[in-house]
C-alpha atoms as a printed R data frame, in Angstrom:
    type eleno elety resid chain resno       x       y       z
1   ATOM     1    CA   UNK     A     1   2.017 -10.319   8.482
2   ATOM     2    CA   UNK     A     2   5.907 -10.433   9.711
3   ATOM     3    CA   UNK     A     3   7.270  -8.352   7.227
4   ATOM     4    CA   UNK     A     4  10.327  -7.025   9.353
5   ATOM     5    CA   UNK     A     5  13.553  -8.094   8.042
6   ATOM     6    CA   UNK     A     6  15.867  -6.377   4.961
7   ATOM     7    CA   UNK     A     7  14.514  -7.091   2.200
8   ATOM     8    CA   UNK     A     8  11.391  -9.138   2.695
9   ATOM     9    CA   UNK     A     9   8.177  -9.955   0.259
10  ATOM    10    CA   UNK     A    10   4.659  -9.538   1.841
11  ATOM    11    CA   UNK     A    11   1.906 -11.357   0.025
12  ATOM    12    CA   UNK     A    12  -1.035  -9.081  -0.108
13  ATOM    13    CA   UNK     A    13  -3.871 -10.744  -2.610
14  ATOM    14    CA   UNK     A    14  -6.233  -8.649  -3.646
15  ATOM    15    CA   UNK     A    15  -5.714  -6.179  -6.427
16  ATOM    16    CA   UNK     A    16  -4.518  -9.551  -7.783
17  ATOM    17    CA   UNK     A    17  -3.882 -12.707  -6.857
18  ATOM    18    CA   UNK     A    18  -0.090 -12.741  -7.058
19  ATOM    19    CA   UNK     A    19   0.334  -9.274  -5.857
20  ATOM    20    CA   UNK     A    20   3.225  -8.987  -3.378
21  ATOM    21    CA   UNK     A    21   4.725  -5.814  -1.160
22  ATOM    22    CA   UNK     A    22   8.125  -5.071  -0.823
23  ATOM    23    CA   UNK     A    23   9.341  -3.697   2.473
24  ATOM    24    CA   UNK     A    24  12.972  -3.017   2.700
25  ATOM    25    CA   UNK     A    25  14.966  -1.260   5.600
26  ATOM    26    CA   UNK     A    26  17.811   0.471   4.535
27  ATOM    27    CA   UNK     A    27  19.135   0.990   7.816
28  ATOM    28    CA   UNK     A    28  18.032   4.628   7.837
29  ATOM    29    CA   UNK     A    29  14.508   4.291   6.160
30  ATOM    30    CA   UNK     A    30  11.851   1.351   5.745
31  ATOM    31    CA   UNK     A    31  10.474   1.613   2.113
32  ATOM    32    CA   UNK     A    32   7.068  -0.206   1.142
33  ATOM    33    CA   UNK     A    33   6.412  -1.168  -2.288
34  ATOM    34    CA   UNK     A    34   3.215  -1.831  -2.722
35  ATOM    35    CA   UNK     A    35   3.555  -2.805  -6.524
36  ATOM    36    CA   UNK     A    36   0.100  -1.452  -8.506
37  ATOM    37    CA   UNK     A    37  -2.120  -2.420  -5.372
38  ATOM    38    CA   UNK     A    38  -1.702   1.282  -3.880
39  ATOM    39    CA   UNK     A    39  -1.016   4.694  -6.177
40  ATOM    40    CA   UNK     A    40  -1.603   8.199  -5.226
41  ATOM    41    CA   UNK     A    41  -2.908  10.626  -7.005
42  ATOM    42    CA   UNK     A    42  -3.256  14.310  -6.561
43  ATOM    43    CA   UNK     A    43  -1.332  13.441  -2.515
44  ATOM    44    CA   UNK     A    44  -4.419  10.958  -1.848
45  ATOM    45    CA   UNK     A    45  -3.434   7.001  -1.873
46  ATOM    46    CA   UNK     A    46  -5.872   5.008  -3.702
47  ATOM    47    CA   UNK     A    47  -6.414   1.473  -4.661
48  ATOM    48    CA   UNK     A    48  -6.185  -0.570  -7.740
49  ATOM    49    CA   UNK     A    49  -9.133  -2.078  -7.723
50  ATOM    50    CA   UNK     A    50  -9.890  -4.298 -11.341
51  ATOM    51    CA   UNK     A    51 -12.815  -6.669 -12.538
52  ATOM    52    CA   UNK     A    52 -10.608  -9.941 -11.297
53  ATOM    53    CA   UNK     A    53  -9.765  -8.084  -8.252
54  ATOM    54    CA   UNK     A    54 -10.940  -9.689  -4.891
55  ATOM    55    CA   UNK     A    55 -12.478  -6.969  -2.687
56  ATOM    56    CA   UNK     A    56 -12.328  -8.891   0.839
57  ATOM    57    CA   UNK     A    57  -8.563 -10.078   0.086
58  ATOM    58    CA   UNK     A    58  -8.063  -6.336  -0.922
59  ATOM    59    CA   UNK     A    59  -9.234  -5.762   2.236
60  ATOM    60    CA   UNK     A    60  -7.692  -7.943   4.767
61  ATOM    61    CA   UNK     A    61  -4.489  -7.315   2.602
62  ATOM    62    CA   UNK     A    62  -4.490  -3.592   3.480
63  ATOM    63    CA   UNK     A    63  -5.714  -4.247   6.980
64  ATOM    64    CA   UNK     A    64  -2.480  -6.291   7.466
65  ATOM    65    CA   UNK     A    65  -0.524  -3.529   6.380
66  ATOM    66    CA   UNK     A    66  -1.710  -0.880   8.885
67  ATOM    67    CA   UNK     A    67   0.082  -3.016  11.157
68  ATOM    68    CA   UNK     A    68   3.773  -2.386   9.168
69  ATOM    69    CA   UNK     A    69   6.215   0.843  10.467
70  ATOM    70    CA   UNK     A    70   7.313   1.812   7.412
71  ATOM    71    CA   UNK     A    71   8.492   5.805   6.438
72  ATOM    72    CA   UNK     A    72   8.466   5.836   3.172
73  ATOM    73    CA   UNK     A    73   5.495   4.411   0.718
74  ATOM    74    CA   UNK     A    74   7.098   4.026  -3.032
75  ATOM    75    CA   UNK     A    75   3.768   3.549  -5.208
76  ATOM    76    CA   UNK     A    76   4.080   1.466  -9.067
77  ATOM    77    CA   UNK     A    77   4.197   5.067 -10.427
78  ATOM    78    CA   UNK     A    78   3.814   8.818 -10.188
79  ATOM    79    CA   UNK     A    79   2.206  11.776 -11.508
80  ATOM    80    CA   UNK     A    80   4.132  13.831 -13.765
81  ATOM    81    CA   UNK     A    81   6.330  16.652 -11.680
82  ATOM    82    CA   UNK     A    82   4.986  14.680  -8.302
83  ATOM    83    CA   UNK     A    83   7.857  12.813  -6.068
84  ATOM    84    CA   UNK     A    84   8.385   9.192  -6.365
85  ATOM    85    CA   UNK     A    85   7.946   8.216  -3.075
86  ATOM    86    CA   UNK     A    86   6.274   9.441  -0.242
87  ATOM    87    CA   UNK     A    87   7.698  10.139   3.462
88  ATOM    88    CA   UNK     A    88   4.818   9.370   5.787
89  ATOM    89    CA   UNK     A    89   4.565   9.083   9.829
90  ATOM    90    CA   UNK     A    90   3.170   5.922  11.026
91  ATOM    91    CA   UNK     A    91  -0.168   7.540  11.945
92  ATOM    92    CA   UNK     A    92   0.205   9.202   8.428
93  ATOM    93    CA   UNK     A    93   0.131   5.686   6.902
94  ATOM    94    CA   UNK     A    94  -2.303   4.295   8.660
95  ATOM    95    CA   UNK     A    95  -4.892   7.256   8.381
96  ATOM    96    CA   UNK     A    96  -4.215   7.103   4.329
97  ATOM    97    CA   UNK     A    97  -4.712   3.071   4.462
98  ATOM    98    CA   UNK     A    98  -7.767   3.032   6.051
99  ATOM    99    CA   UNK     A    99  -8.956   6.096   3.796
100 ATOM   100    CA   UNK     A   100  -8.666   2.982   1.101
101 ATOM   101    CA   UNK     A   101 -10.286   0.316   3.473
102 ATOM   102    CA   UNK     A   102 -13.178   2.756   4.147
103 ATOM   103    CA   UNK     A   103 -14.101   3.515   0.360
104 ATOM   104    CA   UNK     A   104 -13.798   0.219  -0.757
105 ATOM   105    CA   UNK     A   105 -15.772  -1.209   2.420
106 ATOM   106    CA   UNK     A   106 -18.274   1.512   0.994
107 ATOM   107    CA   UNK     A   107 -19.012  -0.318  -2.025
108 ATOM   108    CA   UNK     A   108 -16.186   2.677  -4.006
109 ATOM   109    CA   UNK     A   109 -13.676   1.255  -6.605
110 ATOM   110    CA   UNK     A   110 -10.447   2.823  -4.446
């Protein structure tokens, strides 16, 4: 996935076929909008994962974004009195991604 220019859409199937990230560099940060494919809750990212969701798209979808640099993860929503977005280091981002890939490779819903 080439996601590098400002603004650019990065299909990622999965929590639903149509679903698409956002990654946008501002020039000082790179956001990634992950639509309603990644939340967090409680500081840990989870997935979305429905009945019509596909679990190996899920998958490779998330996989592909491990390779991204982005600083800044802006999940669908928030938790009451929690931040809207999320500064992360790239090691930070890819630890909490494959926190997802590992408990839905487990057989977990996200």
């Amino acid at each position: 996935m080439q996601c590098i220019s400002r603004p650019r859409n990065c299909p990622t199937p999965g929590h639903t076929a149509g679903t698409t990230t956002f990654l946008w560099d501002n020039g000082e940060h790179r956001l990634l909008f992950p639509g309603d494919s990644i939340w967090v809750q409680g500081g840990e990212w989870k997935a979305v994962l429905l009945g019509e969701s596909d679990r190996e798209a899920y998958l490779a979808s998330l996989s592909r974004l491990m390779d991204l640099d982005f600083d800044i993860l802006v999940p669908w929503g928030s938790e009451e009195g929690q931040p809207y977005g999320y500064g992360v280091t790239r090691l930070e981002a890819q630890k909490n991604l494959r926190r997802i890939i590992d408990r839905l490779q487990a057989g977990e819903s996200g």
